[in-house]
PDB file of N, CA, C and O in Angstrom, chain B, residues numbered from 101:
ATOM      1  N   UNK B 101      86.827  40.377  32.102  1.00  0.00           N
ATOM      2  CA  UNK B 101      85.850  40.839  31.126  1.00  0.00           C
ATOM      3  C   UNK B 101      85.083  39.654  30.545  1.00  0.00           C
ATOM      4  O   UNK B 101      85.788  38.718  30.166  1.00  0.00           O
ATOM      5  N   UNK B 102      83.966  39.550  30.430  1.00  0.00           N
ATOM      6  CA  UNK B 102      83.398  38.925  30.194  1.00  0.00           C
ATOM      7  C   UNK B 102      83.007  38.487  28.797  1.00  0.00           C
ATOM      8  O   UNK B 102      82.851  39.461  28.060  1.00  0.00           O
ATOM      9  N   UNK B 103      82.771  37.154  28.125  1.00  0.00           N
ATOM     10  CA  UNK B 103      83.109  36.776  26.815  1.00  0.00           C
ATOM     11  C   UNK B 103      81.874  36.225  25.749  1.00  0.00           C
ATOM     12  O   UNK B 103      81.352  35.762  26.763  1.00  0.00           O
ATOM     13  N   UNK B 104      81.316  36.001  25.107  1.00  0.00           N
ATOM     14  CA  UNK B 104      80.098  35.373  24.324  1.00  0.00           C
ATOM     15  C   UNK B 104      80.595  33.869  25.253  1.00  0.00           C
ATOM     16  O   UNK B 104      79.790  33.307  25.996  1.00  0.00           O
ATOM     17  N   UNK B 105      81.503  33.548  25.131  1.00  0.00           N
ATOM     18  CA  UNK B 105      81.825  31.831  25.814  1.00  0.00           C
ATOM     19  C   UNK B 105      81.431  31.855  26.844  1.00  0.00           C
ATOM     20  O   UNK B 105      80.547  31.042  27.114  1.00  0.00           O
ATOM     21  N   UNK B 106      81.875  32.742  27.840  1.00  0.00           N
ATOM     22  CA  UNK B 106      80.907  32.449  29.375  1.00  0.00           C
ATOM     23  C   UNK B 106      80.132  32.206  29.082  1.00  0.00           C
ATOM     24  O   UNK B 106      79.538  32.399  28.022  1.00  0.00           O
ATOM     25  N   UNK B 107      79.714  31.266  30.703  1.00  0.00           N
ATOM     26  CA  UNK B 107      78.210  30.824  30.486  1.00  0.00           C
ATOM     27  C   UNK B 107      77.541  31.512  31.363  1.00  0.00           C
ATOM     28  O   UNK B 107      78.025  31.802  32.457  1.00  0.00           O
ATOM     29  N   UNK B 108      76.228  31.889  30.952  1.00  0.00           N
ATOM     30  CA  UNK B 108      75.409  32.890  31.337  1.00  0.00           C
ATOM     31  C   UNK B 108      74.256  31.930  31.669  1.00  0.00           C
ATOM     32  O   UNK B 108      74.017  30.910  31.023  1.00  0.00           O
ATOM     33  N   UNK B 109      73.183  32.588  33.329  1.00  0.00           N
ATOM     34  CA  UNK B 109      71.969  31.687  33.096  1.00  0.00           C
ATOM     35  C   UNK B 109      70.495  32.809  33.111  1.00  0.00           C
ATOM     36  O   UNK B 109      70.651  33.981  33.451  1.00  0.00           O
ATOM     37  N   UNK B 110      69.732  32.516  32.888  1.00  0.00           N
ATOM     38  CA  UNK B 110      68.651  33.085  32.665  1.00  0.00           C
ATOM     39  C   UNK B 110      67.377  32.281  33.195  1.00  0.00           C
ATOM     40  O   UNK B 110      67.270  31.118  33.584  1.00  0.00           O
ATOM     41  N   UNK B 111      66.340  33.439  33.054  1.00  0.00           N
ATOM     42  CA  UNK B 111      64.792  32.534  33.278  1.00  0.00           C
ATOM     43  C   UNK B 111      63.940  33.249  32.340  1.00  0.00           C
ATOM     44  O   UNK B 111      62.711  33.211  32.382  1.00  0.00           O
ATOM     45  N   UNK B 112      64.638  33.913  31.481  1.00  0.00           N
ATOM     46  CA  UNK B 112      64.162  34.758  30.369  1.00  0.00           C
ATOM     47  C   UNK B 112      63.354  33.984  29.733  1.00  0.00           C
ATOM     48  O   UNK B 112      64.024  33.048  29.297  1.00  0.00           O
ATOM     49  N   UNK B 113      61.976  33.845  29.369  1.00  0.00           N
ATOM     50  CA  UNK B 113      60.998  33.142  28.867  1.00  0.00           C
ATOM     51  C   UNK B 113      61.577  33.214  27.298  1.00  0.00           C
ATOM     52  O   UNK B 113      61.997  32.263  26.639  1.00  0.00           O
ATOM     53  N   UNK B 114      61.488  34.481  26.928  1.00  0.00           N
ATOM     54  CA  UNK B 114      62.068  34.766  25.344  1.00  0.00           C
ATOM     55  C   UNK B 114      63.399  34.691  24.873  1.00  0.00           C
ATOM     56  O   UNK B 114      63.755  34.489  23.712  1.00  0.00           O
ATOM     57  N   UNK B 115      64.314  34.923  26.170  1.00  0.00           N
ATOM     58  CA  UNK B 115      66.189  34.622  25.421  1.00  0.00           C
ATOM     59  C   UNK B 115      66.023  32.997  25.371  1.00  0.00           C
ATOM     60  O   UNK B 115      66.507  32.362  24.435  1.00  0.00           O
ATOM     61  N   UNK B 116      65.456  32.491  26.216  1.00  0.00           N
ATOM     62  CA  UNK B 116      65.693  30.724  26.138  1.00  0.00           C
ATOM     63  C   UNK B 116      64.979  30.249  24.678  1.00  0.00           C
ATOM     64  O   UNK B 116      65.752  29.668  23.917  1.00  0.00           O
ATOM     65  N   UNK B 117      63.610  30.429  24.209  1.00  0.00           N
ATOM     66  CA  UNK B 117      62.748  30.624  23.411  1.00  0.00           C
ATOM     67  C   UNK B 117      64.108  30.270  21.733  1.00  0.00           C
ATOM     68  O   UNK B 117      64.537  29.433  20.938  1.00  0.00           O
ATOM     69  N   UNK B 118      64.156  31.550  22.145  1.00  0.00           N
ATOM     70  CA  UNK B 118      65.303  32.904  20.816  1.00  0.00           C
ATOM     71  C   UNK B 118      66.695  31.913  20.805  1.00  0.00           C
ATOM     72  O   UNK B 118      67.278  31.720  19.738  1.00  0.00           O
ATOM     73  N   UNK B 119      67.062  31.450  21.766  1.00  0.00           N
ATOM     74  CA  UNK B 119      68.634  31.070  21.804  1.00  0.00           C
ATOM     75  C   UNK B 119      68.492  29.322  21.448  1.00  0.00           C
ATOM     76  O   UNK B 119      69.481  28.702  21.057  1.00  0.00           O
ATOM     77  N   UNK B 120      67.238  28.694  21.626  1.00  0.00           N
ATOM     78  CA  UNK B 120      67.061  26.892  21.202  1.00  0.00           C
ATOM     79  C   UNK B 120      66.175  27.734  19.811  1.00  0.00           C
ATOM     80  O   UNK B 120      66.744  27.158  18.884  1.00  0.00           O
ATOM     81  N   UNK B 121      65.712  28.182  19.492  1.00  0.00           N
ATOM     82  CA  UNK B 121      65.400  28.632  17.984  1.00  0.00           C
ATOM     83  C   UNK B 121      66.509  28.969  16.813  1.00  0.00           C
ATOM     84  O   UNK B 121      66.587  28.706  15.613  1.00  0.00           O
ATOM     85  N   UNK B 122      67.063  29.451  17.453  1.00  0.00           N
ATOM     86  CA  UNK B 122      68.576  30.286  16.710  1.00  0.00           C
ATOM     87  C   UNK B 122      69.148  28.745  16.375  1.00  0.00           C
ATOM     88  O   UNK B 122      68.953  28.364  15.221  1.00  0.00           O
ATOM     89  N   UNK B 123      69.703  28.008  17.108  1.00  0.00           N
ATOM     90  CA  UNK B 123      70.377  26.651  17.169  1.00  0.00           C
ATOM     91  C   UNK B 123      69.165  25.192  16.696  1.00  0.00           C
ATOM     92  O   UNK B 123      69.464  24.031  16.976  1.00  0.00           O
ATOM     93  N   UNK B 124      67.915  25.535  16.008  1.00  0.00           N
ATOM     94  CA  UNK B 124      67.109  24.894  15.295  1.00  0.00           C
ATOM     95  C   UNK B 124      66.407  23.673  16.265  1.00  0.00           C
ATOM     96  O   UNK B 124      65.746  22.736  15.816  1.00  0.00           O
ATOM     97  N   UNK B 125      66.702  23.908  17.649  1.00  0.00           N
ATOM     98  CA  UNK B 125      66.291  22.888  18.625  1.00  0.00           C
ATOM     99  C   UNK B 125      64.628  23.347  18.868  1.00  0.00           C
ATOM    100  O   UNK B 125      63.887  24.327  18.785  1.00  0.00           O
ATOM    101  N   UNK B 126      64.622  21.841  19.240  1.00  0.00           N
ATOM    102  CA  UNK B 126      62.742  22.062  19.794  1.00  0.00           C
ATOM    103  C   UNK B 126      62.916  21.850  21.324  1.00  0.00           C
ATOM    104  O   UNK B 126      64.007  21.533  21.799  1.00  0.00           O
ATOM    105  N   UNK B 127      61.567  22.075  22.238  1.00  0.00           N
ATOM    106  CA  UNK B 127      61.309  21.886  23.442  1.00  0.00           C
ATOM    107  C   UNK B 127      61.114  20.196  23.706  1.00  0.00           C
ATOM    108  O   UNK B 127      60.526  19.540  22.847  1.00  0.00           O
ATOM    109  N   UNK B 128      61.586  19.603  24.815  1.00  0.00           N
ATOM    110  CA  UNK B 128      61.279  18.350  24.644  1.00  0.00           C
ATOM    111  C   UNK B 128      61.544  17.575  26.186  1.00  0.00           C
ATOM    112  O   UNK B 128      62.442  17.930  26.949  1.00  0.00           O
ATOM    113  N   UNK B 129      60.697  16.590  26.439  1.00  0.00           N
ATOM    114  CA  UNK B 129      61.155  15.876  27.362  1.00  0.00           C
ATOM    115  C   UNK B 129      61.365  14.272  27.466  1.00  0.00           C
ATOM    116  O   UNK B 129      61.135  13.359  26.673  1.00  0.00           O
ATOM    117  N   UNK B 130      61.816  14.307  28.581  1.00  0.00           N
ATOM    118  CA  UNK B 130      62.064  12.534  28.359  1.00  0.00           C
ATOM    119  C   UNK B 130      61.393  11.749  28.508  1.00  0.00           C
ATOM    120  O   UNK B 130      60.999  11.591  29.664  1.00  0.00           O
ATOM    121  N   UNK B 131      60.941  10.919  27.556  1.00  0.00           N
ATOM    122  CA  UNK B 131      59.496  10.384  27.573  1.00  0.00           C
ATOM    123  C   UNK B 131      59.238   9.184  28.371  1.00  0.00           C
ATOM    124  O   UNK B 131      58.159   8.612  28.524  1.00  0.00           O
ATOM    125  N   UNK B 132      60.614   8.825  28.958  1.00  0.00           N
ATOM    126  CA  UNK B 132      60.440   8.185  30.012  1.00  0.00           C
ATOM    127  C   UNK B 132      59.830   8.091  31.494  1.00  0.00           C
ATOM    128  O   UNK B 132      59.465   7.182  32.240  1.00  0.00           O
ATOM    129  N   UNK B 133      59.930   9.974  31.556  1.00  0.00           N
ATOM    130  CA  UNK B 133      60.042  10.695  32.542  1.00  0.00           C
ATOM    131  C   UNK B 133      58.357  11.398  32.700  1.00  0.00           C
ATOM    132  O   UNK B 133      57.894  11.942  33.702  1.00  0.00           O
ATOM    133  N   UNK B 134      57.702  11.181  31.420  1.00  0.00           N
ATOM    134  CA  UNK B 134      56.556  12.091  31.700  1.00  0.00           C
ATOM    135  C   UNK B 134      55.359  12.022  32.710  1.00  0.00           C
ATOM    136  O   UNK B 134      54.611  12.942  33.042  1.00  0.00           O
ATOM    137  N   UNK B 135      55.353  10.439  33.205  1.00  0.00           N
ATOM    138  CA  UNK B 135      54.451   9.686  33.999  1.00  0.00           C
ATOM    139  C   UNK B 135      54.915  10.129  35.565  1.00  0.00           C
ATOM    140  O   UNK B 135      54.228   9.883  36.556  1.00  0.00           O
ATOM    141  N   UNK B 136      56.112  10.775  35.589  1.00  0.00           N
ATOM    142  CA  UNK B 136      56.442  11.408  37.233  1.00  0.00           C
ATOM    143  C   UNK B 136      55.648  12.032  38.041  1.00  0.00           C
ATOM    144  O   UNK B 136      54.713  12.692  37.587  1.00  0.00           O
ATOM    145  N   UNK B 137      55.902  11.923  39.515  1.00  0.00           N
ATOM    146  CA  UNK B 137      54.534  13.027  39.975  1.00  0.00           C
ATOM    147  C   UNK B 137      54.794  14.090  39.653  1.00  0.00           C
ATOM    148  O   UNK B 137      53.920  14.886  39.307  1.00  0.00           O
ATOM    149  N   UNK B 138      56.553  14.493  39.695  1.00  0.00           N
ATOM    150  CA  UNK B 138      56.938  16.129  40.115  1.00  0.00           C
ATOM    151  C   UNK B 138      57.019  16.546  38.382  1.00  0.00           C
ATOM    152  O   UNK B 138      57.574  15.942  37.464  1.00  0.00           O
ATOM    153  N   UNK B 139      56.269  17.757  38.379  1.00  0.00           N
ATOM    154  CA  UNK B 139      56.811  18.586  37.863  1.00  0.00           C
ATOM    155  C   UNK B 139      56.631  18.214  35.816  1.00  0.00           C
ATOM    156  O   UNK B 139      56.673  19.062  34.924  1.00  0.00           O
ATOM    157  N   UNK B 140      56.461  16.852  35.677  1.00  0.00           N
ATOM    158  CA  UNK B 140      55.697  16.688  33.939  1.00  0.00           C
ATOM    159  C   UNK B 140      56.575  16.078  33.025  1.00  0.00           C
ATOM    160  O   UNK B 140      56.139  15.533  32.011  1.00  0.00           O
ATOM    161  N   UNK B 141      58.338  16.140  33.422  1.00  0.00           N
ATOM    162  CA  UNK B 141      58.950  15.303  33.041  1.00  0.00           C
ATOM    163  C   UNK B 141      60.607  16.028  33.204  1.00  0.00           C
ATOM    164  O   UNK B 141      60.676  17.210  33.539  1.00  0.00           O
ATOM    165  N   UNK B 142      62.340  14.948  32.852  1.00  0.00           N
ATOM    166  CA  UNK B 142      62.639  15.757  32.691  1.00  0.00           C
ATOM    167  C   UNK B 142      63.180  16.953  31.670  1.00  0.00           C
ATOM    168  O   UNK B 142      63.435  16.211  30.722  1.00  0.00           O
ATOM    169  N   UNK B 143      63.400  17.775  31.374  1.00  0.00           N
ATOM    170  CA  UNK B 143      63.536  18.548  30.317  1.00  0.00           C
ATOM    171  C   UNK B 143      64.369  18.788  29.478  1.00  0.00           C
ATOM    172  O   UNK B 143      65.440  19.048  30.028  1.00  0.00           O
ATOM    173  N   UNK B 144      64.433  18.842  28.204  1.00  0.00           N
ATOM    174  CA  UNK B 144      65.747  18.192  26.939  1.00  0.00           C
ATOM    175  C   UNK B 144      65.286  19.350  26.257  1.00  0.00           C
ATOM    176  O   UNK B 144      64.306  20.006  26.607  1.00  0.00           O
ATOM    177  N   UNK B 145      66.104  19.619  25.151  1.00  0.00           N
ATOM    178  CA  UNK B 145      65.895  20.238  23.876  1.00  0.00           C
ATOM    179  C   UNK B 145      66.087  19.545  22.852  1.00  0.00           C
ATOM    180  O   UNK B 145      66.831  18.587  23.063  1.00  0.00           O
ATOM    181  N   UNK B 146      65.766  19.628  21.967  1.00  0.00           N
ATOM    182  CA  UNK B 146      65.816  18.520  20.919  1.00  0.00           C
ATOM    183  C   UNK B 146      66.350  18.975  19.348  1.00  0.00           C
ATOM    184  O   UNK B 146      65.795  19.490  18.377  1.00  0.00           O
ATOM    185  N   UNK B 147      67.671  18.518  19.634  1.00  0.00           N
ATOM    186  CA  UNK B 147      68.600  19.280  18.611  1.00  0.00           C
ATOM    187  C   UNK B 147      68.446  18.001  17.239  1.00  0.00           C
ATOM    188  O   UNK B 147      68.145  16.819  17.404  1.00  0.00           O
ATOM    189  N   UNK B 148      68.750  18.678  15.947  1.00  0.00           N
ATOM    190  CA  UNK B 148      68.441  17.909  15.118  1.00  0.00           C
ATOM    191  C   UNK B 148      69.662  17.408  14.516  1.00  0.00           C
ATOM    192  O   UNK B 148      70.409  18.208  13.954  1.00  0.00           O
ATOM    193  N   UNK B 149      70.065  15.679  14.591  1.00  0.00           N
ATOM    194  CA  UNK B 149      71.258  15.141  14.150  1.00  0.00           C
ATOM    195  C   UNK B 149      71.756  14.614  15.383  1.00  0.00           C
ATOM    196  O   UNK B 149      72.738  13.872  15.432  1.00  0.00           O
ATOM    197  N   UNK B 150      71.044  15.012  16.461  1.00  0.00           N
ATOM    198  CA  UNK B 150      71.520  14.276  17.803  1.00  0.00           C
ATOM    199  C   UNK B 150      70.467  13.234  18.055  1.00  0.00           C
ATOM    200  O   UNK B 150      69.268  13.494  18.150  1.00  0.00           O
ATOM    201  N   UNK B 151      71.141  11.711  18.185  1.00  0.00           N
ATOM    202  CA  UNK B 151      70.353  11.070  18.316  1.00  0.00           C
ATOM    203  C   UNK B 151      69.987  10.642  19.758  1.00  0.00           C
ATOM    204  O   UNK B 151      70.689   9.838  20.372  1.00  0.00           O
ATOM    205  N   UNK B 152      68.863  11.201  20.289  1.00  0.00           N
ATOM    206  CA  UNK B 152      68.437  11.084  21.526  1.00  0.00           C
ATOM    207  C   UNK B 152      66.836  10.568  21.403  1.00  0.00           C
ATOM    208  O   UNK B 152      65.863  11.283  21.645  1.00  0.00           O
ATOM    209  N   UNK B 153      66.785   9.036  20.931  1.00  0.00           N
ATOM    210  CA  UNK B 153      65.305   8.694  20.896  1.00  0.00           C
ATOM    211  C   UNK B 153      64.049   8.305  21.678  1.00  0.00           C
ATOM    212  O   UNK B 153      63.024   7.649  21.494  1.00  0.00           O
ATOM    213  N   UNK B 154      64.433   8.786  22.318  1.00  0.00           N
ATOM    214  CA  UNK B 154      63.645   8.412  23.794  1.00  0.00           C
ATOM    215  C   UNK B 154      62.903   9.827  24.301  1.00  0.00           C
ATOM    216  O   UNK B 154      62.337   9.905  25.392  1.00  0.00           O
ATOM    217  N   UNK B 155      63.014  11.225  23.092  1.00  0.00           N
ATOM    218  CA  UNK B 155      62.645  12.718  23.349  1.00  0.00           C
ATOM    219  C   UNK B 155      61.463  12.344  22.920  1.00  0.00           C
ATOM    220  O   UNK B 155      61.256  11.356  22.216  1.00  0.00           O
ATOM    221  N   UNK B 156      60.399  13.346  23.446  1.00  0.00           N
ATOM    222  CA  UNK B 156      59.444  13.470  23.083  1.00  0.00           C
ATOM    223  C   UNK B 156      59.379  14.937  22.714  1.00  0.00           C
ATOM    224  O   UNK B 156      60.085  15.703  23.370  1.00  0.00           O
ATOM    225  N   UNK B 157      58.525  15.485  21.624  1.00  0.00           N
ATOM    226  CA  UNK B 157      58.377  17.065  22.161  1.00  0.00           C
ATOM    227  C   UNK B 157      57.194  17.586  22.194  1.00  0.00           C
ATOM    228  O   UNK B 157      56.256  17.308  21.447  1.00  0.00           O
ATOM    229  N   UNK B 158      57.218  18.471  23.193  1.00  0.00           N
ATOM    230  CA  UNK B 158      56.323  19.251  23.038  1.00  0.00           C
ATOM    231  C   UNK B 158      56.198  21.081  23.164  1.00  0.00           C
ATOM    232  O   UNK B 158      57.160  21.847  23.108  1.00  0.00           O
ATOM    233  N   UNK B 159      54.984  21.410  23.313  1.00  0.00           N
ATOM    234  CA  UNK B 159      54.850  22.727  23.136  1.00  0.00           C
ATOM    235  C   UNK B 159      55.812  23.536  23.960  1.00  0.00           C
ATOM    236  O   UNK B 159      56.308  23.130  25.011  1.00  0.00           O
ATOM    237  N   UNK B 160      56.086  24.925  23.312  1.00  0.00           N
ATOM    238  CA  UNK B 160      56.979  25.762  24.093  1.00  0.00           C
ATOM    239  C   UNK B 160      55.870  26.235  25.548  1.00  0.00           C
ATOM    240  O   UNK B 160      56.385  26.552  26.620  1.00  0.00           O
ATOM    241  N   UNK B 161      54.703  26.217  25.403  1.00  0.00           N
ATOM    242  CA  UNK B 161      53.690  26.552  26.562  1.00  0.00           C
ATOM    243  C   UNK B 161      54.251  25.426  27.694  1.00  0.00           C
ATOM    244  O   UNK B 161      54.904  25.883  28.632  1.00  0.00           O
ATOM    245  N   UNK B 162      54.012  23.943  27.632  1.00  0.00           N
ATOM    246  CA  UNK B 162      54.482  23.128  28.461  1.00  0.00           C
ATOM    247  C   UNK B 162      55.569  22.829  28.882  1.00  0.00           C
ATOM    248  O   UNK B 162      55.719  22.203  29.932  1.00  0.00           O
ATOM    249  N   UNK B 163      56.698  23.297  27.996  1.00  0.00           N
ATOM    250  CA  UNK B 163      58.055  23.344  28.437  1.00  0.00           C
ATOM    251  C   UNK B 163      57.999  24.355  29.519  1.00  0.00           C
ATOM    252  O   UNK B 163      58.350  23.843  30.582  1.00  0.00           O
ATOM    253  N   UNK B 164      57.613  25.888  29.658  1.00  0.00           N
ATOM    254  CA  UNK B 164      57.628  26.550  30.182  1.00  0.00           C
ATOM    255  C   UNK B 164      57.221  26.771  31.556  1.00  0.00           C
ATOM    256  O   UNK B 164      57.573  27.574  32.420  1.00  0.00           O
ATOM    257  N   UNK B 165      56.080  25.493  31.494  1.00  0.00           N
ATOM    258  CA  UNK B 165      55.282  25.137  32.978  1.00  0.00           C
ATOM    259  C   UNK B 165      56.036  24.574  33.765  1.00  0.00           C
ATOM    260  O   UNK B 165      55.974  24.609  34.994  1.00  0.00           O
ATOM    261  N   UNK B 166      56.992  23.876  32.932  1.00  0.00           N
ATOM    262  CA  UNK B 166      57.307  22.281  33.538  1.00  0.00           C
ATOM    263  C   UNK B 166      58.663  23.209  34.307  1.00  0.00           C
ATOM    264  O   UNK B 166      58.820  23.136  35.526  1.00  0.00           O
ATOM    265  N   UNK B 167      59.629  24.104  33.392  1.00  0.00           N
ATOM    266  CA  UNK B 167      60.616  25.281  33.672  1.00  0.00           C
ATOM    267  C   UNK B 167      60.105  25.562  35.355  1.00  0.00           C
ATOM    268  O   UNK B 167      60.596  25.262  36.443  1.00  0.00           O
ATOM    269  N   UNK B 168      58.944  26.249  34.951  1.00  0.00           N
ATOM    270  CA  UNK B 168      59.173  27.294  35.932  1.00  0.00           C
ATOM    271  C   UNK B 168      58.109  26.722  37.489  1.00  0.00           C
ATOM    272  O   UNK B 168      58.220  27.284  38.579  1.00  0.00           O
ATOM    273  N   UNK B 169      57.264  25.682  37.262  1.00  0.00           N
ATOM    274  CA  UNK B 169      57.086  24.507  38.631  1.00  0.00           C
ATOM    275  C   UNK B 169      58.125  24.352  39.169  1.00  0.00           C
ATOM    276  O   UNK B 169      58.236  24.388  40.395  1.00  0.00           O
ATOM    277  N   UNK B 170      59.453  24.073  38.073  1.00  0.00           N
ATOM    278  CA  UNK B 170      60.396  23.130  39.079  1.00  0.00           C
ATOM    279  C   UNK B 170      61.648  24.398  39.152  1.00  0.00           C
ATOM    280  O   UNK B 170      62.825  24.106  39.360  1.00  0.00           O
ATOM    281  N   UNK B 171      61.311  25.417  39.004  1.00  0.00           N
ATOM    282  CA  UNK B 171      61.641  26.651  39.244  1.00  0.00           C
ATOM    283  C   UNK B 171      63.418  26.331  39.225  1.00  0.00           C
ATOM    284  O   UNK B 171      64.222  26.333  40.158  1.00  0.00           O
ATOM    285  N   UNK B 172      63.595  26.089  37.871  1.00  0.00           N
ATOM    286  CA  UNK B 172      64.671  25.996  37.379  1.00  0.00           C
ATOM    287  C   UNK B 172      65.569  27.404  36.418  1.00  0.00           C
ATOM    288  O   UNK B 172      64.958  28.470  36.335  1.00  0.00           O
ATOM    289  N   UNK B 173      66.300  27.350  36.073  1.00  0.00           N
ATOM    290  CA  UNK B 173      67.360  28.576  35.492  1.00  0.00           C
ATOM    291  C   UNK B 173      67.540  27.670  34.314  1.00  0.00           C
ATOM    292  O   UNK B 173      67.201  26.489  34.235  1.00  0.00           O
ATOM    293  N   UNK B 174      68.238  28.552  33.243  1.00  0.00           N
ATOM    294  CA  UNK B 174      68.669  28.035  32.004  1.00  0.00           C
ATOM    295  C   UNK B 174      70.221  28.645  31.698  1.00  0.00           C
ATOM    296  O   UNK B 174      70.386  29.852  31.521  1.00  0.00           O
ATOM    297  N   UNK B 175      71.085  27.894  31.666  1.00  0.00           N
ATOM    298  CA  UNK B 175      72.589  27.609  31.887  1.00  0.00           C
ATOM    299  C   UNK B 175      73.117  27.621  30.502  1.00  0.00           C
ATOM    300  O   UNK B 175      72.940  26.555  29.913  1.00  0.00           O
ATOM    301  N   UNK B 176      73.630  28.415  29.929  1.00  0.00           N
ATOM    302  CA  UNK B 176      73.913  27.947  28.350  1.00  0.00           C
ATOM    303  C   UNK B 176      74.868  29.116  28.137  1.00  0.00           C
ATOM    304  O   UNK B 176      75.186  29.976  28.958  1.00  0.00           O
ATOM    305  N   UNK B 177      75.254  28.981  26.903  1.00  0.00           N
ATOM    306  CA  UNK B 177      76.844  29.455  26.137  1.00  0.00           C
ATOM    307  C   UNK B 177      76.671  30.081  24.755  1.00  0.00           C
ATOM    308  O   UNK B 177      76.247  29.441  23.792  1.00  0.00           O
ATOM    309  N   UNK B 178      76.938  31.063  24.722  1.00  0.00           N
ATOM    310  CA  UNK B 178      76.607  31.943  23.117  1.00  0.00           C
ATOM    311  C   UNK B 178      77.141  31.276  22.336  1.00  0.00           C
ATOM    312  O   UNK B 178      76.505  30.711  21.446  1.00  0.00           O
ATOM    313  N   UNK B 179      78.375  31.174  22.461  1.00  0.00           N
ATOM    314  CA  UNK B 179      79.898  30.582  21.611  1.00  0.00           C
ATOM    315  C   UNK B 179      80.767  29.724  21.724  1.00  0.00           C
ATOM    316  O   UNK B 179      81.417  30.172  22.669  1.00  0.00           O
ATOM    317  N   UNK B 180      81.189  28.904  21.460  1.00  0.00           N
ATOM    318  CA  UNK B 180      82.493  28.252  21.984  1.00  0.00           C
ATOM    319  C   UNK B 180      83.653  28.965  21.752  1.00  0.00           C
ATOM    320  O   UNK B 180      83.616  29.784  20.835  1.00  0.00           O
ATOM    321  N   UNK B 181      84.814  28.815  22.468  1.00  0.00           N
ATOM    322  CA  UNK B 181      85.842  29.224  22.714  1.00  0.00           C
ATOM    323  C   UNK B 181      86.453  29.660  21.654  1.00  0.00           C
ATOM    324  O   UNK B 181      87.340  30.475  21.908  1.00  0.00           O
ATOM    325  N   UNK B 182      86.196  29.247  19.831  1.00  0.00           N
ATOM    326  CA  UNK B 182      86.595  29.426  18.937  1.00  0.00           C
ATOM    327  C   UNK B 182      85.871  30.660  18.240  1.00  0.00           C
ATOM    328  O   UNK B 182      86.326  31.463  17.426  1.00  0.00           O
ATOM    329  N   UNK B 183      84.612  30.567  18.806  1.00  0.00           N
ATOM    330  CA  UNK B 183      84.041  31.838  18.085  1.00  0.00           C
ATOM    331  C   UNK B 183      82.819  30.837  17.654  1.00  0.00           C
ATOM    332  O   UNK B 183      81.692  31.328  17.731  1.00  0.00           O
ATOM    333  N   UNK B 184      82.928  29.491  17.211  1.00  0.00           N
ATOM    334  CA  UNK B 184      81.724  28.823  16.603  1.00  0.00           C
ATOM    335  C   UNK B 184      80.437  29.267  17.680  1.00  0.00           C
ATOM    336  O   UNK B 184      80.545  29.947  18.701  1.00  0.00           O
ATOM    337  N   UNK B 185      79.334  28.722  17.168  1.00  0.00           N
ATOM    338  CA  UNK B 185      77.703  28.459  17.627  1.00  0.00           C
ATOM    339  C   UNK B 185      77.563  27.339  18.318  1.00  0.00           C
ATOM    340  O   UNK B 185      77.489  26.214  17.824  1.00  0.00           O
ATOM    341  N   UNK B 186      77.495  27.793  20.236  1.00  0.00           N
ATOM    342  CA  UNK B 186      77.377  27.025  20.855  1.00  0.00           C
ATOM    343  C   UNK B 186      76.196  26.423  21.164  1.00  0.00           C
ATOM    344  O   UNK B 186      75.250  27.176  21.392  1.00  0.00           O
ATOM    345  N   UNK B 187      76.010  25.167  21.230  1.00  0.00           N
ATOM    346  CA  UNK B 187      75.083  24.275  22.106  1.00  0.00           C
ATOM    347  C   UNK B 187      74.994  23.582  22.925  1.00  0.00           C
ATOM    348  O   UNK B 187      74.384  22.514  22.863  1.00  0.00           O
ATOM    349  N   UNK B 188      75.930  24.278  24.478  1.00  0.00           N
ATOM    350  CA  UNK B 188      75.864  24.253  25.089  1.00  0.00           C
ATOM    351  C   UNK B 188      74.666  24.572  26.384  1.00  0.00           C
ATOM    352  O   UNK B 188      74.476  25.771  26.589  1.00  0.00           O
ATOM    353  N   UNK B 189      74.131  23.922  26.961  1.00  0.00           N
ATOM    354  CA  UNK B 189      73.153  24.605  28.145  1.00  0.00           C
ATOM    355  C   UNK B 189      72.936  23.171  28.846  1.00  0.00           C
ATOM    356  O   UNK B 189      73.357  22.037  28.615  1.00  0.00           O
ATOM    357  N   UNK B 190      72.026  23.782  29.873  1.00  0.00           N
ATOM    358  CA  UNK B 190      71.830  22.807  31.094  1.00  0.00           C
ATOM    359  C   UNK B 190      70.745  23.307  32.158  1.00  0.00           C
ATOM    360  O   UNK B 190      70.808  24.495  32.476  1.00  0.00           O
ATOM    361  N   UNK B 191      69.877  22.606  32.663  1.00  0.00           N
ATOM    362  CA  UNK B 191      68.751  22.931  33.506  1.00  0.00           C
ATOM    363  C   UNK B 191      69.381  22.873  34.989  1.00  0.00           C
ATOM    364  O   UNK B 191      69.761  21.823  35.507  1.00  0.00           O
ATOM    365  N   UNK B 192      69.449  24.278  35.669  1.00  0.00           N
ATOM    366  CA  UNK B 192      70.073  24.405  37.188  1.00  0.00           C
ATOM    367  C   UNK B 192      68.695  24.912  37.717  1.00  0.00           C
ATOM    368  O   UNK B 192      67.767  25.579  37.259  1.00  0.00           O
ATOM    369  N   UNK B 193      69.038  24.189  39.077  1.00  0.00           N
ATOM    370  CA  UNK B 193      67.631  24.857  40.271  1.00  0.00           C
ATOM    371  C   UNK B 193      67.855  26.107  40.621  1.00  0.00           C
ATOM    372  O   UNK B 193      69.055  26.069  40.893  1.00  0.00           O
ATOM    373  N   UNK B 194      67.507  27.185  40.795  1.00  0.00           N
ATOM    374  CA  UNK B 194      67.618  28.267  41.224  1.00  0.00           C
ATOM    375  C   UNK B 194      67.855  28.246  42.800  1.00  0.00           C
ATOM    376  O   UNK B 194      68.399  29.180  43.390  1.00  0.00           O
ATOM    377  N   UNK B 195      67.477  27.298  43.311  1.00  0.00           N
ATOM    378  CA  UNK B 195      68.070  27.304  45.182  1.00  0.00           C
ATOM    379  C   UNK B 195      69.678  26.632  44.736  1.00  0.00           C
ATOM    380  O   UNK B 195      70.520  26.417  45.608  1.00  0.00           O
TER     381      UNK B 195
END
């Protein structure tokens, strides 16, 4: 039976949207990464209190391009095992 802790993936434009909103994260990429040929950079969320300074962010429109060019899935976790508010996820290729 299946649990809020499984991890579930999606390409849901609005659960991904709804689920880094809920958890106060922004869209973001690595600003190292934005000058690449493929695809615009690679893709982070940008949680607040995590220090990851090298994010850039931007719009949920360009996150979404950059998503679905590199025709990726969104990998993430309702809950942790305790019941807390997970922030868990991860960018998988769909092949």
């Amino acid at each position: 039976m299946a649990t809020k802790s499984d991890s579930k993936t999606t390409t849901d434009h609005n659960k991904i949207k709804q689920w880094v909103e809920d958890r106060k994260g922004k869209p973001s990429v690595v600003e190292s990464t934005t000058g690449s040929s493929k695809g615009g950079g690679l893709l982070r969320i940008n949680f607040p209190g995590y220090a990851e300074d090298n994010l850039k962010d931007i719009s949920w429109e360009e996150f979404f391009r950059i998503f679905d060019e590199n025709s990726l899935e969104f990998l993430y976790q309702e809950e942790t095992k305790d019941g807390g508010e997970s922030r868990f996820f991860k960018f998988v290729s769909k092949d």
